[in-house]
C-alpha positions in Angstrom: 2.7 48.4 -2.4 0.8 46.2 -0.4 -2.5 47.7 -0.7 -2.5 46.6 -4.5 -2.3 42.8 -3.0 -5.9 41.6 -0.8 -5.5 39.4 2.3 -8.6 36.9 2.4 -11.6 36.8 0.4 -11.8 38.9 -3.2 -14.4 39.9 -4.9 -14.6 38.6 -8.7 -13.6 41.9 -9.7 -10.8 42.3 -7.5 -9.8 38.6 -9.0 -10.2 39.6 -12.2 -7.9 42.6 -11.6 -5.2 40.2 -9.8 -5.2 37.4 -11.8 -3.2 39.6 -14.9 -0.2 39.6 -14.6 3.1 38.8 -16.6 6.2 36.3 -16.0 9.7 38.4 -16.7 13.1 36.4 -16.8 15.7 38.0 -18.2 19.4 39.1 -17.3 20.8 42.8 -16.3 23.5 44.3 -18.5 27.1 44.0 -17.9 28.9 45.7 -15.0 32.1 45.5 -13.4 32.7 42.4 -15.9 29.5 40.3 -14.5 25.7 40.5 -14.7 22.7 39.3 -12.6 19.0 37.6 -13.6 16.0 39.2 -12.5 12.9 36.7 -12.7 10.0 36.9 -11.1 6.0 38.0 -11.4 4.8 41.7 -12.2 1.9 43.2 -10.0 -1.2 43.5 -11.1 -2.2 45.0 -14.1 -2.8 48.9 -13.1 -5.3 50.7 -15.6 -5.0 54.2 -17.4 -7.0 57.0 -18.2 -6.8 55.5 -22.5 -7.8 52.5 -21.7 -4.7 50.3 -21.4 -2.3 49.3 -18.3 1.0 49.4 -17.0 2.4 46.9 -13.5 4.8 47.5 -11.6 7.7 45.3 -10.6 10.0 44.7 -7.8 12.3 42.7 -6.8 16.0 41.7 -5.6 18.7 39.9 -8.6 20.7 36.8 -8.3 23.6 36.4 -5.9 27.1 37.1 -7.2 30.4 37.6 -5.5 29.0 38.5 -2.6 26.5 41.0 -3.8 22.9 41.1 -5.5 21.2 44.4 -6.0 17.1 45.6 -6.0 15.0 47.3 -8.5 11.6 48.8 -8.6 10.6 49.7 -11.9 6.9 50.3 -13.7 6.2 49.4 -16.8 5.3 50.4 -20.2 1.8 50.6 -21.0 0.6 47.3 -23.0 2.3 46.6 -26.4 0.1 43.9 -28.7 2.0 41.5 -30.4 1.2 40.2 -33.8 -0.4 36.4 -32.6 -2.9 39.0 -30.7 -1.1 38.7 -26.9 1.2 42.2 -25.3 4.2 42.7 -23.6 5.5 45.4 -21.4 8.9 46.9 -21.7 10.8 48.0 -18.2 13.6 50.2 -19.0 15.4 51.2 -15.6 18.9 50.5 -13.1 19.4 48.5 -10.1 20.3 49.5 -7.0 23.9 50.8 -6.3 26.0 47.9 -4.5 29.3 47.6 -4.2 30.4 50.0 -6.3 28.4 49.9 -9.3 24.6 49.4 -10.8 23.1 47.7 -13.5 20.9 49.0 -16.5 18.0 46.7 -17.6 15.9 47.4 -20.7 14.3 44.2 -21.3 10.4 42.7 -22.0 8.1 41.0 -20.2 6.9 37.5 -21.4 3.5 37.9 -23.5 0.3 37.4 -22.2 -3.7 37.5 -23.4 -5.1 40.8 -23.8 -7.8 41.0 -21.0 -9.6 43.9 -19.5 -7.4 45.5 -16.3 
């Protein structure tokens, strides 16, 4: 994971590269009669062989009742929208705490279409 991230200087490609990335805030689904958010900030965009990207995202839930879980989940590969942005979808489960998981199948905010 934390090759993907520079320390220090970047080259303007690298930049380029880093600066895409998209906001996700959204909640888990239901378990054991409670769920938890999961916000934070994909990783970079990650190129593929056709031409478009995937990122991948990780990241620990809210706090409830003692408890939060972790997921690490890649994306779907970029989905336009119709005002000429993308999302990414993330389909996965959290970690297993405390007796159960959570499922997530949620999108990422929408962001410019840019080069990865």
């Amino acid at each position: 994971m934390y090759e993907q991230f520079p320390f220090g200087n970047v080259t303007s490609m690298q930049a380029e590269t880093y600066r895409h990335v998209h906001e996700y805030s959204d909640n888990t689904e239901l378990g054991q009669n409670h769920l938890h958010a999961m916000r934070g900030v994909t990783g970079p965009a990650i190129s593929t062989a056709n031409g478009s990207h995937y990122h991948c995202m990780r990241g620990l839930t809210s706090w409830w009742n003692d408890h939060y879980h972790t997921y690490c989940v890649n994306t779907s590969t970029a989905i336009p929208t119709d005002n000429g942005l993308h999302v990414h979808v993330y389909t996965g489960q959290t970690t297993f705490n405390m007796g159960h998981l959570h499922d997530y199948n949620k999108t990422t905010l929408a962001v410019a279409i840019t080069a990865p």
